[in-house]
C-alpha positions in Angstrom: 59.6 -18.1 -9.6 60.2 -21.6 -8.1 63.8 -21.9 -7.4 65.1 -25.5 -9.2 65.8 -28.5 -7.1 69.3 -29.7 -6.0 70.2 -32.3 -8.4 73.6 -34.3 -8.1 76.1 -34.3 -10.4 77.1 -37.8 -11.9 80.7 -38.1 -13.9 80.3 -39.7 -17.1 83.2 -41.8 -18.0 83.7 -41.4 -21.6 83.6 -45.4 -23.6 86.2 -46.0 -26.0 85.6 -44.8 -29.7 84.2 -48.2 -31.5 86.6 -49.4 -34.0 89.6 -47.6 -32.1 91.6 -50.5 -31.2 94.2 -50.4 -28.5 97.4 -50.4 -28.8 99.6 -52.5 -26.3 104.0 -53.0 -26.6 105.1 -56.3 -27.5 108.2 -55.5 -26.6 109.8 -55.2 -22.6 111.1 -52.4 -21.8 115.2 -52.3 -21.8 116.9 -51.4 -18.7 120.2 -50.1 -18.5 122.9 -53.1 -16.5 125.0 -51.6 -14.1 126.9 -55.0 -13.2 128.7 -55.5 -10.0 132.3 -55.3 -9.9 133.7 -58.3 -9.4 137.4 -59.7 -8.5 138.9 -62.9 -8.9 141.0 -65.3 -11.2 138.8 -65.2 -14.1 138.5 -61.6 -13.8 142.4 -60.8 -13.9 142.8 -63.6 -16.6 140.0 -61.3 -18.5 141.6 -58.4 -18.1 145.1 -59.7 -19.1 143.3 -60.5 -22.3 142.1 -56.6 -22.7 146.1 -55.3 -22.2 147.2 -57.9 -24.5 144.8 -57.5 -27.5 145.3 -53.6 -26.7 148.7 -53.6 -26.5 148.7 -55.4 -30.1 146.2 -53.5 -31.2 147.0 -50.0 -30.6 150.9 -50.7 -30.9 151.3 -52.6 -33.8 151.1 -50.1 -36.4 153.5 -47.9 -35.2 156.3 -50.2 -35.7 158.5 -50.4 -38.0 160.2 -52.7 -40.5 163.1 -51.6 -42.1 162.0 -48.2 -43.5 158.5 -49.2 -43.2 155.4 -50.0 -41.1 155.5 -53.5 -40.2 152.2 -54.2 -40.8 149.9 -52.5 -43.2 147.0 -52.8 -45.6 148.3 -50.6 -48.2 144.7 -50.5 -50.4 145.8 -47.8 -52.6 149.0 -49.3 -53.6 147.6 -53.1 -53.6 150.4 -54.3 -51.5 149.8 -56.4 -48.2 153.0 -55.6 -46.1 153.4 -58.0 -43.4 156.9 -58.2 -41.6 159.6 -58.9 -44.7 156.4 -60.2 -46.6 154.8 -58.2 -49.3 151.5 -60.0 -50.7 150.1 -58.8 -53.3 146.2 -59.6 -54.7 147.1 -62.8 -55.9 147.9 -63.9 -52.8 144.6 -64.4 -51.7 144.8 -67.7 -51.3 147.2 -66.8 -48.0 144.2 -64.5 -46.8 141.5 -67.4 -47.3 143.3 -69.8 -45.5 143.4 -67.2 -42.4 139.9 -67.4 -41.8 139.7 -71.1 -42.7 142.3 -71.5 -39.9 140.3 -68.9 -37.8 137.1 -70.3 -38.1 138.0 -73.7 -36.8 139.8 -72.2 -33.8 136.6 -70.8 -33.0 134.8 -74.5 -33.6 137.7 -75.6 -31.0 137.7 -73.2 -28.6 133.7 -73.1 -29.1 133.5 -77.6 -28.4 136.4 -77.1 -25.6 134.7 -74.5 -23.7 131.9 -72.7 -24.8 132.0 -69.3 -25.7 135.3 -68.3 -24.4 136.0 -66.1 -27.5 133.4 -64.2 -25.9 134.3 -63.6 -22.3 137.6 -63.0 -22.6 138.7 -62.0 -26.4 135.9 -60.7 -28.1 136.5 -56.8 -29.3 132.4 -56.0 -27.9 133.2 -57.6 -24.8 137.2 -55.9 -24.5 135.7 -52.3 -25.1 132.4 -52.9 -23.1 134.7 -53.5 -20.5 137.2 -50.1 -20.7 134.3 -48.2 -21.3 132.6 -49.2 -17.9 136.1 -49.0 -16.5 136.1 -45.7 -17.4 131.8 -45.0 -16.2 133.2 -46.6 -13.1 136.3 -44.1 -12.2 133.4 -41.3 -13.1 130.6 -42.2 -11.3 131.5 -44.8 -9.4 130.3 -48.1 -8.3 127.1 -49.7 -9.7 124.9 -48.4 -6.8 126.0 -44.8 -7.4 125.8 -45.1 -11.5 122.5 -46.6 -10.9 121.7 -43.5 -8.1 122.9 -41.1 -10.8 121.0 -42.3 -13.7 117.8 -41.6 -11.9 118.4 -39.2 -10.4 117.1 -35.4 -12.0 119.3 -33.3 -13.7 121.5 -31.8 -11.7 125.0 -29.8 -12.0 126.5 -32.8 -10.2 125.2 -35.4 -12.8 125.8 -33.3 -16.0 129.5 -33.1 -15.0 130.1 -36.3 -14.7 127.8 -37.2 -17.6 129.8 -34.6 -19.9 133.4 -35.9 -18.5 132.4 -39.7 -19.3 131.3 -39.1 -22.7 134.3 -37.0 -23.4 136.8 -40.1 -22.5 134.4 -42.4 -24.1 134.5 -40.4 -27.4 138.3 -39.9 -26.9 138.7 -43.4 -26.3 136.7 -44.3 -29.6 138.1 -41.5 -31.9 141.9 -42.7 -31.0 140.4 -46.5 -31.6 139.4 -45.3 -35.2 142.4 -43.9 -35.8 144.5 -46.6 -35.3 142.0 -48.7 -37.5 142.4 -46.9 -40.4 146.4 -46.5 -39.5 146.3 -50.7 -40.6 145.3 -49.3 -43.8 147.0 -45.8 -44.5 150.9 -45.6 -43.3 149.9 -44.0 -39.5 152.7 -41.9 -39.0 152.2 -40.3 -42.2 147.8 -40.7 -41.7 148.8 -38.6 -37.3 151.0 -35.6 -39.3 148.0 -35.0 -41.6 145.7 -35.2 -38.7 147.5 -32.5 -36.9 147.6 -30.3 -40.1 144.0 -31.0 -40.9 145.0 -32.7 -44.3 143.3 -35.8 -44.0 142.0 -36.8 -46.7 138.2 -37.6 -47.0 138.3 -41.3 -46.8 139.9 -41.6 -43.7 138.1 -39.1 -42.0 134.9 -41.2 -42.7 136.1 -44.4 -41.8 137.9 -42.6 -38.6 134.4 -41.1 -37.6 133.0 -44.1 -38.8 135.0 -47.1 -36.6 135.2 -44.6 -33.9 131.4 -43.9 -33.3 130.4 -47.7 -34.0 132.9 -48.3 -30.5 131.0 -45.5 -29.1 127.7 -46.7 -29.5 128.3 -50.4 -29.0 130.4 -50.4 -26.3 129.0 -47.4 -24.7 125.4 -47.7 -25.2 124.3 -51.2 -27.0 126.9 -53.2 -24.9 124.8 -56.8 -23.9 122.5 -55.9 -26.7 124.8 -56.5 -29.1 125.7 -59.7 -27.8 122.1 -60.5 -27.1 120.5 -60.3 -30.3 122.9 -58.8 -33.0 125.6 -60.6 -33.0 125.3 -64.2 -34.7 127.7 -66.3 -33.0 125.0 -66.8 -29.8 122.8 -68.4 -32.5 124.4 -70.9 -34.0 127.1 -71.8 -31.0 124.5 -74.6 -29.7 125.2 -76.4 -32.9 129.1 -76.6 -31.3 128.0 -77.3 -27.9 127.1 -81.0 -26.8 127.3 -82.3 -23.3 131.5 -82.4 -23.0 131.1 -78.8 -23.4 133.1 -76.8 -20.7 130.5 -74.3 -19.6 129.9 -71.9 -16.8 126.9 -73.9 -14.7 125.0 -73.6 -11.5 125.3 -77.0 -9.4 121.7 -77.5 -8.5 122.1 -80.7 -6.8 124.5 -78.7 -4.3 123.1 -75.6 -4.2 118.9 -76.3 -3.9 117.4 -75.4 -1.9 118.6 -72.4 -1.4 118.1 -69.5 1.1 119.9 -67.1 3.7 121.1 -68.1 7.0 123.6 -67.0 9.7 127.4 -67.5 8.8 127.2 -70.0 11.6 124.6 -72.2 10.6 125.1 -75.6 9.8 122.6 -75.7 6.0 121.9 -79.5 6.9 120.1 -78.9 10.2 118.1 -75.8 8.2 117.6 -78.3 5.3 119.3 -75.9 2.7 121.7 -76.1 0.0 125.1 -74.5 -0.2 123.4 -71.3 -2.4 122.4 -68.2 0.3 120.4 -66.5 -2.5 122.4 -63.4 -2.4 121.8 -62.9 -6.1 125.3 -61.3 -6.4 125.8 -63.7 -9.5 123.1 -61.4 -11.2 124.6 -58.4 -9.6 127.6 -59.1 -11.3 126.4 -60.4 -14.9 127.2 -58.0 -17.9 124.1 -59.9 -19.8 121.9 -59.8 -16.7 120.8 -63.1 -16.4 120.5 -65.5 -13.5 122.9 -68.4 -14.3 120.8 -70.5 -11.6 118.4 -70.9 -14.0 120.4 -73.1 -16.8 122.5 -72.5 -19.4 121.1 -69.4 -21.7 122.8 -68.2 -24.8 122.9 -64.9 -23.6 125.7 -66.5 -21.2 128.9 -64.8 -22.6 131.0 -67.0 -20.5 133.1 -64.1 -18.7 132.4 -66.3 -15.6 132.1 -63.5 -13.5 129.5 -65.6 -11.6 132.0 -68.1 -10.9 134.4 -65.3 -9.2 131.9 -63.9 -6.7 130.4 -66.8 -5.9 133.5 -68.6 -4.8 134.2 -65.4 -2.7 130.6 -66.1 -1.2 131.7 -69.5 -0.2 135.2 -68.6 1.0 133.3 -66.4 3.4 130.6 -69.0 4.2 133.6 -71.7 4.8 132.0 -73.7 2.1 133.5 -75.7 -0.8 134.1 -73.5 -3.5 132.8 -74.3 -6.8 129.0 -74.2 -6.5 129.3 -72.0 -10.1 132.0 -73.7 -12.0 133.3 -74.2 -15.5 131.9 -77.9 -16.0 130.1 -80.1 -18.5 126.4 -81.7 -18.2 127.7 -85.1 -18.4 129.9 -83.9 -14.8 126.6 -82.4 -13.3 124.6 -85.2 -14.0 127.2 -88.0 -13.0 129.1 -86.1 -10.3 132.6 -86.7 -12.1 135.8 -85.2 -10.3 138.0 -83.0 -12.0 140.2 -85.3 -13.4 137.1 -87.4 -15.1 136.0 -84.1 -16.7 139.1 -83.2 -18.5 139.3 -87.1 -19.6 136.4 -86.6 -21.3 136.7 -83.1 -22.6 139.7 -84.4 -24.7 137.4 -86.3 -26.7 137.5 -87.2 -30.1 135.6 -84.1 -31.6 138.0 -81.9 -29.9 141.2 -83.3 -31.2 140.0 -84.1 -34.9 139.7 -80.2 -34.9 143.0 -79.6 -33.1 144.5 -81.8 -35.3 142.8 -80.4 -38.5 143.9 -76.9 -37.4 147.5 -78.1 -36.6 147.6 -79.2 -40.7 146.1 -75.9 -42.0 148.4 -73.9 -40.1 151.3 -75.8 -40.6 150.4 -75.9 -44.3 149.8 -71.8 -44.8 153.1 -71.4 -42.8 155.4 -73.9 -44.9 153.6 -72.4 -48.2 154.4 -68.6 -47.1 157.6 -69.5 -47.0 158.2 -71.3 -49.9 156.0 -68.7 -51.7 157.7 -67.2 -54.9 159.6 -63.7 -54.9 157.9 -62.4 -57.7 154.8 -63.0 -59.7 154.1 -62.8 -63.4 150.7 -62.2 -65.4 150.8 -63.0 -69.1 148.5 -60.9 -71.4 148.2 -61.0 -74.9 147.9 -57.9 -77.1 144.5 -58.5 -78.4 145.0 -55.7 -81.1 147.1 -57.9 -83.2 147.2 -61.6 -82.8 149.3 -61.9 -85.3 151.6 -60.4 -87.8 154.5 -60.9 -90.2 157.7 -59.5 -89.5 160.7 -58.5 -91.2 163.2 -61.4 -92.3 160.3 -64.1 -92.6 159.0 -64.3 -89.5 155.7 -64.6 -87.5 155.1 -62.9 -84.4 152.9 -62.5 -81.5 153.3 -59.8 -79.1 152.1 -60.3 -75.2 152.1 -58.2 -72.3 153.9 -59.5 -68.8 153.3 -57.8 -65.7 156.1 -59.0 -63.3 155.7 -58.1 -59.3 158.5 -57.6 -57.1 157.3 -59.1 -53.9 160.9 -58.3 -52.4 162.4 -54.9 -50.6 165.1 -54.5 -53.4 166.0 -54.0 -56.7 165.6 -56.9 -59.0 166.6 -58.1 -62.5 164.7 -60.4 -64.7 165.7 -62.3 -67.8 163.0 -63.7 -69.9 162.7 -66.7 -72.3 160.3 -68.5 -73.9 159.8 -72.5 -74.4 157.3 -74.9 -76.3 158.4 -74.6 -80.1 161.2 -75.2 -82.0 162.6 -72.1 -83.3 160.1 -69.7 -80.9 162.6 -66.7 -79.7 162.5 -63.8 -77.7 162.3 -60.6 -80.4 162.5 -57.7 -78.0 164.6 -56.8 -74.8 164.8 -59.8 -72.9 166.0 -58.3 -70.0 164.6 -56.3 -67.5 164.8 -54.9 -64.2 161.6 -54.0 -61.4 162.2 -51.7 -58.5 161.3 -53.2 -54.9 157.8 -54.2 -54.3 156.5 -52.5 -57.2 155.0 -53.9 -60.7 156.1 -53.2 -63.8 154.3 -54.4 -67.6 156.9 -54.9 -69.9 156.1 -55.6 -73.8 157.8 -59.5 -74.8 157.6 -60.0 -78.8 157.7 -63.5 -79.6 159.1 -64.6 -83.3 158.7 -67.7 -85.1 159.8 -68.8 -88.9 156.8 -68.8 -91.0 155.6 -71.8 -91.9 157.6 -74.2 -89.5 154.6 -74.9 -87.5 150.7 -75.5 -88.6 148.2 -73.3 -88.5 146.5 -72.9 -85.0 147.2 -72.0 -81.3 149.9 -73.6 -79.7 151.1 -73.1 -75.7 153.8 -72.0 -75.1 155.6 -71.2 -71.9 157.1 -68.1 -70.3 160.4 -68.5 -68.3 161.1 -65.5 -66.1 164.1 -66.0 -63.9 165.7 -63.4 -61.2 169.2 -63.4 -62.1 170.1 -62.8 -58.6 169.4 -66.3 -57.0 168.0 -68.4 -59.9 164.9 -68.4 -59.1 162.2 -69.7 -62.0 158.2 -68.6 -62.5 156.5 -70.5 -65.5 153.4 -68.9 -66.9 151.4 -70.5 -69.9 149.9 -68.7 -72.8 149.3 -69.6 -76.7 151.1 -68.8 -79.8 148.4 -68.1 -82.7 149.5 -68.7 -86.3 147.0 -67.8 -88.7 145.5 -69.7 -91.4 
């Protein structure tokens, strides 16, 4: 038999299945930001802000007024206990005219200088920063975190993977807490924590408040800021070009490039910038602030701190990334020009609106009534005829104690000739608490016609004088 001839093998590179179409990510790729650490005045002035709002924060429900907490959201009760205030539902009014007065701080702060809410006050931006304070002490500086997290798993990395999540949870679980201590006494909300008595509602919104700081601060951080949270959208409608913003001064700093420390940047025909990109290295949003203002710019001005460190060590001018306004970049104002024209007339219609408003919520809380009354009328009976000729109506008043003692009422009646008070008109309501009391109003038969007439409800503290007038209607049947 004829042996068979060598023949060479060809590979046959399989074609694509028709119709198969394929499928290509429309999305980049997210990276995690290990920023820089960074020193400087803008930096301590941010971190003042994270004491202070913590300080208020975590310590504010644990004090006490009287033999109360000083501040608390008693839901269950419907009772708003604020200092010697006690607010009740139908107050608000006071609670609308917060966030009116909140909202145009923001507009202020927003026109005066950006988003400064953001770098220095916002809760995403205060826990994003003791959460990487914490990564930090753990892992240490961004090259190592950046080192660890690709490195492979290792008994060295699951360590310090395991001990950072533990303070992070810690850190988020205790934050939760205290949330839901604004709204359930806290002393009372830590004994049946450590009893394991809590009740089902706070545990929820404990585990709920508590894992949302987790995962944003720990995980989502500049995403949040990037494309959940709203503000970054609609701030450009604040902005206009007497904004104070953190800006890159091109004019001074292209073209830029490295040289010796010794090199005079007019004989190599550079700018002041060395391109040492440590004002990336640095950003929490990751963004090069040489090219423009971007709303992902939180204005933390971390940028601004490590650059002026750059040119203290270069022996250049500092401010080459500075808090300034277009109108300054494009006509080279000095400092004293720029903060001429940042008062402008936008700024202090809003400061001046906000002054009002405040002053106006404060001079009304304190001139706000001790007690409130609700007038209802017994809708079983409109009507009826009582003994000794007379017609009456019978109404329901619910009278709130907004005070911290024991008060008496006296209630009367006004708006028709003969109308009188049929039933107790005396009564008494124990401190910050409600009480409905029945009121039977009497009028001759027949000394009025036929219809529904207002009358007037006088309820007065016998302690001090003090008057609340409520309206309601008399009916006399036809």
């Amino acid at each position: 038999m004829r042996p068979l001839p060598n023949r060479k093998v060809i590979p046959i590179t399989p074609l694509p299945a028709v119709g198969v179409p394929r499928t290509e990510s429309l999305y980049e790729a997210q990276t995690t930001i290990h920023p820089r650490t960074v020193t400087g005045r803008y930096a301590r002035w941010r971190w003042a802000m994270v004491v202070l709002t913590q300080l208020v924060f975590y310590g504010l429900p644990w004090l006490e007024w009287g033999q109360r907490q000083l501040l608390l959201f008693d839901i269950a009760a419907r009772r708003f206990y604020f200092f010697g205030l006690v607010l009740y539902p139908q107050d608000f009014i006071y609670l609308t005219g917060l966030l009116v007065v909140s909202a145009l701080a923001l507009f202020l702060f927003t026109a005066l200088a950006g988003r400064l809410w953001c770098g220095f006050t916002c809760p995403q931006t205060v826990y994003t920063e003791m959460f990487m304070w914490i990564e930090r002490q753990v892992e240490g500086n961004h090259v190592a975190r950046q080192r660890l997290d690709q490195a492979p798993m290792s008994l060295e990395k699951l360590v310090k993977k395991t001990y950072k999540h533990v303070l992070w949870l810690a850190l988020a679980l205790w934050t939760g807490f205290t949330f839901v201590g604004y709204f359930t006494p806290i002393r009372e909300l830590g004994m049946a924590f450590l009893q394991t008595h809590m009740g089902s509602w706070e545990v929820f919104w404990v585990m709920f408040y508590g894992l949302a700081t987790y995962g944003n601060a720990g995980f989502l951080r500049e995403q949040v800021c990037k494309y959940m949270c709203p503000y970054a959208r609609f701030q450009s409608a604040m902005f206009d070009r007497d904004t104070l913003i953190v800006s890159y001064d091109t004019a001074r700093g292209e073209p830029r490039g490295s040289r010796p420390r010794s090199a005079d940047p007019a004989q190599l025909a550079l700018g002041a910038c060395i391109d040492c990109t440590l004002c990336v290295q640095v950003c929490p949003t990751g963004i090069d602030i040489r090219d423009g203002l971007q709303y992902e710019c939180i204005g933390c001005a971390g940028c601004v701190d490590v650059c002026d460190s750059v040119m203290d060590k270069m022996h250049y001018p500092r401010g080459l990334i500075r808090f300034t306004t277009e109108q300054a970049m494009a006509n080279k104002w000095s400092r004293s020009q720029v903060w001429r024209r940042v008062w402008r007339v936008r700024v202090v219609v809003y400061g001046l609106v906000l002054l009002i408003l405040s002053t106006a919520l404060l001079v009304s809380l304190s001139m706000r009534s001790t007690f409130k009354v609700d007038v209802v009328r017994d809708r079983g009976a409109l009507a009826r005829l009582a003994p000794g000729g007379y017609l009456e109506n019978v109404y329901r008043l619910q009278i709130m104690n907004a005070t911290e003692q024991l008060q008496h009422y006296r209630i009367s009646v006004e708006g028709l000739p003969g109308l009188q008070v049929a039933s107790d008109a005396e009564t008494q309501v124990p401190s910050t608490e409600s009480r409905w009391v029945a009121v039977r109003l009497q009028l001759p038969d027949g000394s009025v016609a036929p219809g529904s007439h207002p009358v007037h409800f006088v309820i007065q503290n016998t302690a001090n004088a003090h008057k609340v007038r409520e309206a309601s209607v008399f009916i006399v049947p036809r």
